[in-house]
C-alpha positions as CSV (number, residue, x, y, z in Angstrom):
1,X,15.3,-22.7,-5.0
2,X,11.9,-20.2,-5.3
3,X,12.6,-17.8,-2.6
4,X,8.8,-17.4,-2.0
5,X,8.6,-20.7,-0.9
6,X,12.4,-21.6,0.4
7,X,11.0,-20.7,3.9
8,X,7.2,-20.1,4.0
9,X,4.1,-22.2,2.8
10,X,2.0,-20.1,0.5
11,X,-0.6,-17.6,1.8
12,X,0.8,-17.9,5.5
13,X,2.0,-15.3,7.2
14,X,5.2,-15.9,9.6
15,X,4.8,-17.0,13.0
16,X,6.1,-13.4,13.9
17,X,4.6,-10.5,17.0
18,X,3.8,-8.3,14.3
19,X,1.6,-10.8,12.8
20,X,-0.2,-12.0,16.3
21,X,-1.0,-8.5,17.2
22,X,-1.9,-6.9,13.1
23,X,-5.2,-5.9,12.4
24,X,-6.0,-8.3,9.7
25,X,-7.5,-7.8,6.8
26,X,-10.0,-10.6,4.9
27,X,-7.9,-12.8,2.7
28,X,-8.3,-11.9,-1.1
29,X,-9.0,-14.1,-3.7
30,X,-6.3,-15.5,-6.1
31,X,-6.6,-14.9,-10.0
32,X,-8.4,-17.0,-12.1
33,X,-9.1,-15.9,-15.8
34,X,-7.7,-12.9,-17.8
35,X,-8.9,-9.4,-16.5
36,X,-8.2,-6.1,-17.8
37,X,-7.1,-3.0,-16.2
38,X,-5.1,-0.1,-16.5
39,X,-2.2,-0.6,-13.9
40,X,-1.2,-3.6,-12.9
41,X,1.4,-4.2,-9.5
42,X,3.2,-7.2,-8.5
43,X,3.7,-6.9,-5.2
44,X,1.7,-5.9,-1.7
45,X,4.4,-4.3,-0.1
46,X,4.7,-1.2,0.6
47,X,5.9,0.0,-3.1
48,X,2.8,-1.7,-4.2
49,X,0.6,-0.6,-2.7
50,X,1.3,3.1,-1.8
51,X,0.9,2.8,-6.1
52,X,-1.9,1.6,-6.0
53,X,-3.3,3.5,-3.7
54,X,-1.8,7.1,-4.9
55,X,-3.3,5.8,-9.0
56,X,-6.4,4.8,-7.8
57,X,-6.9,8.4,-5.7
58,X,-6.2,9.2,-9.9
59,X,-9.2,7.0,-11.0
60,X,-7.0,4.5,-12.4
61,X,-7.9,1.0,-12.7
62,X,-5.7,-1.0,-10.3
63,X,-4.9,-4.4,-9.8
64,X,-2.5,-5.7,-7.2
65,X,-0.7,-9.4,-7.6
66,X,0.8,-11.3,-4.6
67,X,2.1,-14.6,-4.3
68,X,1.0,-14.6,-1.0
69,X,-0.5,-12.1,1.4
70,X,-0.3,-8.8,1.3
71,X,2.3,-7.5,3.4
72,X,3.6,-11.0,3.8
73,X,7.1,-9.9,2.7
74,X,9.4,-7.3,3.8
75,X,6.7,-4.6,5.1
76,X,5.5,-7.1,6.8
77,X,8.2,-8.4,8.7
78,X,11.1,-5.5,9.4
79,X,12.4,-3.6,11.9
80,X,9.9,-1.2,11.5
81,X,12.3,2.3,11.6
82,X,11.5,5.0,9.3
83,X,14.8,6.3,8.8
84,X,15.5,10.1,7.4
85,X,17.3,10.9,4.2
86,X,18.3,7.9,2.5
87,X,20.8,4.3,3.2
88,X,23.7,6.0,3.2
89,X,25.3,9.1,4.4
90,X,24.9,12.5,2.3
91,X,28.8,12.9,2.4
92,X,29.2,9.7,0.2
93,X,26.0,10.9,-1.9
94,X,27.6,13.9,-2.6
95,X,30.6,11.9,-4.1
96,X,28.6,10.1,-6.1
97,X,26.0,12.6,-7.8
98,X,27.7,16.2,-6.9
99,X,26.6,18.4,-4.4
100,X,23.0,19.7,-5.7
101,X,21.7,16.6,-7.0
102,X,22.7,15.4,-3.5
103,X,20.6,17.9,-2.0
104,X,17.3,17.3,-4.4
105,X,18.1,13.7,-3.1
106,X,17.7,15.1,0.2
107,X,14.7,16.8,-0.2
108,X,12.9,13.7,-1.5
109,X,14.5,11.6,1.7
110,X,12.1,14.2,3.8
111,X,9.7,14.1,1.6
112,X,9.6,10.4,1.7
113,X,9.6,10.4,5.5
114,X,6.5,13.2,5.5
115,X,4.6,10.8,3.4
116,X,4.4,8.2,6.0
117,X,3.5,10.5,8.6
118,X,0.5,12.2,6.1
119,X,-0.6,8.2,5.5
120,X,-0.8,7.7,8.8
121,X,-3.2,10.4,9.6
122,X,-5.0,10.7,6.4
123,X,-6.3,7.7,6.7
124,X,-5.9,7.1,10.6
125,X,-3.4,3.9,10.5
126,X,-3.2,1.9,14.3
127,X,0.4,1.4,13.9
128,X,2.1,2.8,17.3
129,X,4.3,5.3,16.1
130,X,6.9,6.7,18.4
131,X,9.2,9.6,17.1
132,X,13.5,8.8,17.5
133,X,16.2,7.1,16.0
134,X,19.2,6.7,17.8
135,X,22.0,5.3,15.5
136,X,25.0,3.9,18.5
137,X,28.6,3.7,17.6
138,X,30.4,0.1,18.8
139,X,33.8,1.8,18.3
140,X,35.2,4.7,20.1
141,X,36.7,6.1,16.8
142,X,33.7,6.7,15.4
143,X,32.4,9.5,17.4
144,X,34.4,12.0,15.1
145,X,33.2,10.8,12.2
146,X,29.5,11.3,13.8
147,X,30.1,14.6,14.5
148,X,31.2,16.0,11.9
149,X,28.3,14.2,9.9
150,X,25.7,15.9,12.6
151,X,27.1,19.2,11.5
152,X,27.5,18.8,7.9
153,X,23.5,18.0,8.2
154,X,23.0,21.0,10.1
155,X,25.0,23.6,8.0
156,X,24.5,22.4,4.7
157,X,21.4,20.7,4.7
158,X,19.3,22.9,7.8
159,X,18.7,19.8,9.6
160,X,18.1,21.0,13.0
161,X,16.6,17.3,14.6
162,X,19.6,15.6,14.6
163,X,22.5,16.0,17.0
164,X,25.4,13.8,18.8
165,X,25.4,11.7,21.6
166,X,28.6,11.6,23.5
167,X,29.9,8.2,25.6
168,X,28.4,9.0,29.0
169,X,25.1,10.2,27.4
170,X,24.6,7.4,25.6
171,X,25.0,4.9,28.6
172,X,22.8,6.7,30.1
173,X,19.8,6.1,27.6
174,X,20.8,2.6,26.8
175,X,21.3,0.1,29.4
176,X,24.8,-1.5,27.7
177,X,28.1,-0.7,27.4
178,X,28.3,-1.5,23.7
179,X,28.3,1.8,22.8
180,X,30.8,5.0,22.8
181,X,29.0,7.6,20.9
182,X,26.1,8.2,18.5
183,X,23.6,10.6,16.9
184,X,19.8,11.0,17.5
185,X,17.4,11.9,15.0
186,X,14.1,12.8,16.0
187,X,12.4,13.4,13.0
188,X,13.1,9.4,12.4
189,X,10.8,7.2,14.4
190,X,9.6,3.7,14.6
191,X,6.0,1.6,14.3
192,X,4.5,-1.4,13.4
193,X,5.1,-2.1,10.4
194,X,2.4,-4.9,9.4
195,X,-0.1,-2.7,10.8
196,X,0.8,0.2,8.6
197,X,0.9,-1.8,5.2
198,X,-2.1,-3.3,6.0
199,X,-3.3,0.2,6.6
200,X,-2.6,0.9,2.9
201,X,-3.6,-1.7,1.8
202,X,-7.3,-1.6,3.7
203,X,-7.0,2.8,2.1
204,X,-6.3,1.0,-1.3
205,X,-9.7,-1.2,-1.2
206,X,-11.8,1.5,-0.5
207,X,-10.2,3.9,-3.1
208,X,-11.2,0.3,-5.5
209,X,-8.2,-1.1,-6.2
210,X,-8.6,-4.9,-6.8
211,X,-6.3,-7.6,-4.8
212,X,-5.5,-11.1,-6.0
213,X,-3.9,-13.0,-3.1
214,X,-1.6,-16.2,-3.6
215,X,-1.5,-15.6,-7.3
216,X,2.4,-15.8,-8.2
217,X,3.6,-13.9,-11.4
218,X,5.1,-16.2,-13.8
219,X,5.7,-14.0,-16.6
220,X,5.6,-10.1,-17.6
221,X,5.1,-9.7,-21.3
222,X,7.0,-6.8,-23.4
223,X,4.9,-5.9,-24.9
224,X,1.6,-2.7,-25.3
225,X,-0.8,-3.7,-23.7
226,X,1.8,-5.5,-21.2
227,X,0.2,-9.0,-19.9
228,X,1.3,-10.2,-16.3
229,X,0.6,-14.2,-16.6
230,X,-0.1,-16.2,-13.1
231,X,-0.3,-20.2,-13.1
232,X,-4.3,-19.7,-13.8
233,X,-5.1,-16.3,-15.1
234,X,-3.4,-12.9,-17.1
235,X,-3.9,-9.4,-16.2
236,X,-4.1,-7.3,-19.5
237,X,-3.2,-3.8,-18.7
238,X,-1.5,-0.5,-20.4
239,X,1.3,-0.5,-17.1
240,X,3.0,-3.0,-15.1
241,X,4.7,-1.9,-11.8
242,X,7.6,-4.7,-10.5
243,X,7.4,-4.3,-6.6
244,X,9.0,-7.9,-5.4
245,X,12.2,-6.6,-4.0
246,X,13.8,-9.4,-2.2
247,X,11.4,-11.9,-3.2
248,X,11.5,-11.1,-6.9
249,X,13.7,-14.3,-7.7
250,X,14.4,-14.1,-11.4
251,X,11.0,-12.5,-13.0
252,X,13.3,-10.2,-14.3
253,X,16.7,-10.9,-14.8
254,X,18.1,-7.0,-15.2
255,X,16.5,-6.3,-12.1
256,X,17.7,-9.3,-10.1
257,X,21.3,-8.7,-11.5
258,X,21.6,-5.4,-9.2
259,X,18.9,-6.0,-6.5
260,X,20.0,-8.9,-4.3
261,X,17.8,-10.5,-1.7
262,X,19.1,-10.7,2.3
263,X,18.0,-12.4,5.4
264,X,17.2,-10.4,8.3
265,X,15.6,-11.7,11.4
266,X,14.2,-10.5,14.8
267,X,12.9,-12.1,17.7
268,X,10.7,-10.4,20.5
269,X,10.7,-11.0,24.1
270,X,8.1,-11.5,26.5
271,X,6.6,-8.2,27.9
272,X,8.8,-6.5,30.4
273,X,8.4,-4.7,33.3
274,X,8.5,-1.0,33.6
275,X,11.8,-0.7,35.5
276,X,13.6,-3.0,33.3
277,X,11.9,-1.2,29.9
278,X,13.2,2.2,31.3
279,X,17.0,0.7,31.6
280,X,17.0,-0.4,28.3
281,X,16.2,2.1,26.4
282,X,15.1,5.2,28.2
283,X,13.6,7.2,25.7
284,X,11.6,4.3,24.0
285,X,13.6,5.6,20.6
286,X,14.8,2.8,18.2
287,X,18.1,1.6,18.2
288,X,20.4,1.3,15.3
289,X,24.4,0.6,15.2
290,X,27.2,0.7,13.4
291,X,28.5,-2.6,12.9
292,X,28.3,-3.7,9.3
293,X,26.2,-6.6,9.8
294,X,23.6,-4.5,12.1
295,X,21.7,-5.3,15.5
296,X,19.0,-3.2,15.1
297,X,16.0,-3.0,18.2
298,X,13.6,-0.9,20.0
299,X,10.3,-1.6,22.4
300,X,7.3,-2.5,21.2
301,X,3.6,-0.8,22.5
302,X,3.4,-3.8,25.0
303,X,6.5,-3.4,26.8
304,X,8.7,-6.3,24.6
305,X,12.1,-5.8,23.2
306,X,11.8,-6.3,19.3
307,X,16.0,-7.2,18.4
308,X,17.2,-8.0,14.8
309,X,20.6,-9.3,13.7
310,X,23.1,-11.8,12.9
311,X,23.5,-12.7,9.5
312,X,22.8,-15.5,7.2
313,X,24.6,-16.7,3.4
314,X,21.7,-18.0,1.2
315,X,18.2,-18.4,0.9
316,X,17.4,-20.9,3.6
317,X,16.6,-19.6,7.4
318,X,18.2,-20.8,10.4
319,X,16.6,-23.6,12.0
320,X,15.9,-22.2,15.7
321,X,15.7,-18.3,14.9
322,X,15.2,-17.4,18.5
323,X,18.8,-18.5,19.5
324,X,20.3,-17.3,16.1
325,X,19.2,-13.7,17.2
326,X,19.4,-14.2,21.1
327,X,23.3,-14.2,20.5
328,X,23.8,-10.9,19.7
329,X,21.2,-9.8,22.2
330,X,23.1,-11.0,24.7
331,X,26.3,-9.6,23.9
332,X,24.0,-6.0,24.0
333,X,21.8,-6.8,26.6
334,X,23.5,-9.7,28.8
335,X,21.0,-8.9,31.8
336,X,18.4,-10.4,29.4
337,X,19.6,-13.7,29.4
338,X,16.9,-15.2,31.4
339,X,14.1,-13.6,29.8
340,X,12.4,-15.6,27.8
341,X,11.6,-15.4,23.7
342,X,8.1,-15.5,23.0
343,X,8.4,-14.8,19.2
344,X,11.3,-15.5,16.6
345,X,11.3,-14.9,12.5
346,X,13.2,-14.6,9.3
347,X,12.6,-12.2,6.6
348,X,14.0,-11.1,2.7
349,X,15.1,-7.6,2.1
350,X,16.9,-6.8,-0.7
351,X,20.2,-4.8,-1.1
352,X,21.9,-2.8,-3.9
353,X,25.8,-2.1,-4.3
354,X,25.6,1.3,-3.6
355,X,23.0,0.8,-0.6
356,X,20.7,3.3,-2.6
357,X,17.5,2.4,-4.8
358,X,16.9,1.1,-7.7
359,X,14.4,2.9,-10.4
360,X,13.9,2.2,-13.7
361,X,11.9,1.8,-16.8
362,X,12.2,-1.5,-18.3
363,X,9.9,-0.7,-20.9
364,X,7.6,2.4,-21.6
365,X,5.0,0.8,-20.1
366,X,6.7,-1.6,-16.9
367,X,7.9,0.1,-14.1
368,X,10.0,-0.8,-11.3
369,X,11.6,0.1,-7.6
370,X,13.2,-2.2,-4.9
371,X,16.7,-2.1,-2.9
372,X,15.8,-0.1,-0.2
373,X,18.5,-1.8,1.6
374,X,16.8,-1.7,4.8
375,X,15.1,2.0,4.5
376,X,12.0,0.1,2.9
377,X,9.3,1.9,5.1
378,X,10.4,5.5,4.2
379,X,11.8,5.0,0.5
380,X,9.4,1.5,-0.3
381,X,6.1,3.8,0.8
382,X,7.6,7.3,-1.5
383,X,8.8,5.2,-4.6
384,X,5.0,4.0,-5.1
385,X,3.9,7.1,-4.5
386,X,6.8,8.1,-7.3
387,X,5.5,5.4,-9.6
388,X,2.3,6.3,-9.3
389,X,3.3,9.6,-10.4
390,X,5.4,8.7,-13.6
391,X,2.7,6.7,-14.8
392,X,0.4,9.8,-14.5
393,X,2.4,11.8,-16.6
394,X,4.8,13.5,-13.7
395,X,8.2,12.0,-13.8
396,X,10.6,14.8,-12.1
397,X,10.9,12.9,-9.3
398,X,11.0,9.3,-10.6
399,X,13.5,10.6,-12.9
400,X,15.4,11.9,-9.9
401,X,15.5,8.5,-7.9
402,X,16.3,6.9,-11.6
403,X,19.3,9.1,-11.9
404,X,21.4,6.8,-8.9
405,X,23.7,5.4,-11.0
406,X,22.8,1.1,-9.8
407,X,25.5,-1.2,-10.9
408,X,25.1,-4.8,-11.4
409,X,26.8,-7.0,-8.8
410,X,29.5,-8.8,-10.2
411,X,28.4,-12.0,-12.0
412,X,24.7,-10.4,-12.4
413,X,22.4,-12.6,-10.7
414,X,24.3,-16.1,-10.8
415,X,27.8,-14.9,-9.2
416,X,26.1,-12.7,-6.8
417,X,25.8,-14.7,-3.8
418,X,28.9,-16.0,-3.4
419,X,30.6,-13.0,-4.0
420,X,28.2,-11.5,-0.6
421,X,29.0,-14.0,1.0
422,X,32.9,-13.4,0.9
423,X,32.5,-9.5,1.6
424,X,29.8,-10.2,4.3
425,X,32.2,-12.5,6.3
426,X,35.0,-10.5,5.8
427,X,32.9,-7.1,7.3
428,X,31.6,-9.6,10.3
429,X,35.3,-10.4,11.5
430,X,35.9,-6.8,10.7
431,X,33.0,-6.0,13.1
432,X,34.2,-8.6,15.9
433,X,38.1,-7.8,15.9
């Protein structure tokens, strides 16, 4: 099954809020012929295009691939939190990579997070930004745990924006009693997150990058210069950038062997009133927890409660995604339950086994970074920036990211799945019992 097409028709965009309220850009033209240039990008997600935007700011020659729409994947469709640091927490990084590459790890985490916010204003992106992440703990035991983590960012890393929640604080900002402790980052924040990639992608076409819309990528040469091949043209060009992420299917088989794709979907309620918007979430932050397979949620600029969750094994989408995701709602939000779902959709991320990002070089000239594992907005819109930077000559910090050591799921690409889906059911009883 072609996961571009297992749950979408081609060149449509979901029947999603963020899509009913984006300020759209003209639909592109797909490829026909062979063109030249000098970098070519598969992909209009945020990787993609922050690359081509950051090269083209160069004077490269850029030309951007999709098999749909650009930001009709991922960016277009996701929670829309812009996280701090990266997936996981700096204690387990540290294990992994020692102490001071932990911290230069760090440093690009805020560095990826201060690139968003510089996009935004540069080039003066209507995407609603709203400054907090509040990450809430479903088990009392945690709240230790979160603690100590809020300090060990404070002393060893100076991060001053973060700090813990206790139990009766935390009831107090969220109306629920799902939750016993947490932490609240305010240098994270939340947004729209169509609106900002089309943002890019609207900087991009004035800076004169070229976009070829429903032109899927059938083949990426090896070879100098590298030809991309679509069902009725080539791109000729002396760098290729792979920027599919979840919807990569198997263009390339040593990336899909330790990026795997995952559905994620969200529905959106009517608009609320004021007094019921105040009860949910006080503070109008986003909301993250700490179950394994996560509810994630926050308000939108017209007054709506965005929720993601519950989980789903393969590539197909539930058939009714507004009750799929009003479930878990419900178990945070019961009072909801006769407020009534005005939009409900599906989406493909893409996860690695370590939960951190995948950079590499394929080839001296092909390029490629994906597995955000949900941190897609921060680390998707810096790793095209990092591309972009490689390909220019500067590779300290692509080199950097590249150093994560990435290990191939077990079975590469074919056994994957399966194997998920054991572990994810396992961690969903985990989370229940």
């Amino acid at each position: 099954m072609n996961v571009l097409y297992a749950n979408d028709r081609q060149g449509r965009y979901p029947p999603s809020y963020y899509h009913a309220t984006c300020n759209e850009l003209p639909s592109f033209p797909a490829l026909a012929g062979d063109i030249d240039c000098d970098v070519c990008i598969i992909g209009a997600g945020y990787t993609g295009l922050s690359a081509a935007l950051h090269l083209a700011q160069k004077n490269y020659d850029v030309v951007v691939l999709d098999a749909h729409r650009i930001g009709w994947g991922a960016s277009g469709r996701n929670g829309g939190q812009l996280g701090i640091g990266l997936r996981i927490e700096q204690s387990k990084i540290e294990k992994m990579v020692g102490l001071e590459a932990a911290k230069d790890l760090w440093q690009l985490g805020l560095e990826a997070n201060q690139l968003v916010h510089d996009l935004i204003k540069q080039y003066e992106i209507d995407c609603d930004f709203k400054p907090g992440v509040l990450h809430a703990n479903h088990r009392t035991r945690f709240a230790r745990h979160s603690q100590e983590g809020v300090e060990h960012l404070r002393s060893t890393y100076g991060h001053e924006k973060v700090r813990f929640i206790d139990k009766a604080e935390i009831r107090q900002m969220l109306g629920t009693n799902a939750y016993f402790s947490g932490t609240l980052d305010t240098s994270a924040g939340h947004l729209h997150p169509l609106n900002f990639a089309l943002g890019l992608a609207r900087a991009a076409k004035d800076a004169g990058v070229r976009f070829f819309e429903k032109t899927e990528v059938t083949n990426v040469s090896r070879s100098d210069p590298v030809i991309v091949s679509g069902k009725h043209g080539k791109v000729s060009a002396k760098f290729a950038i792979i920027a599919c992420n979840g919807y990569l299917g198997m263009l390339e088989k040593k990336i899909a062997a330790r990026v795997m794709p995952v559905n994620n979907f969200i529905i959106a309620t009517e608009p609320l009133p004021q007094e019921k918007v105040d009860e949910l979430i006080r503070d109008d932050v986003a909301v993250a927890d700490s179950k394994f397979v996560i509810n994630y949620y926050r308000l939108s600029a017209d007054k709506r409660l965005l929720f993601g969750g519950g989980e789903n094994y393969g590539y197909k989408f539930p058939t009714d995604i507004k009750a799929f995701v009003t479930r878990p709602m419900l178990e945070i939000y019961p009072q909801l339950k006769d407020v009534k779902i005005d939009y409900g959709w599906g989406g493909t991320l893409a996860i690695t086994m370590n939960r951190l990002p995948y950079l590499n070089r394929l080839a001296p000239n092909i390029l490629t970074a994906g597995g955000y594992s949900g941190y897609g907005l921060g680390m998707g819109t810096f790793s095209g920036h990092v591309l972009a930077q490689a390909i220019d000559g500067t590779a300290s910090r692509f080199d950097c990211m590249g150093s994560i050591p990435t290990m191939m799921f077990p079975g590469g690409s074919l056994a994957r799945t399966p194997l998920l889906v054991l572990a994810m059911m396992y961690c969903t009883l985990r989370d229940r019992f």
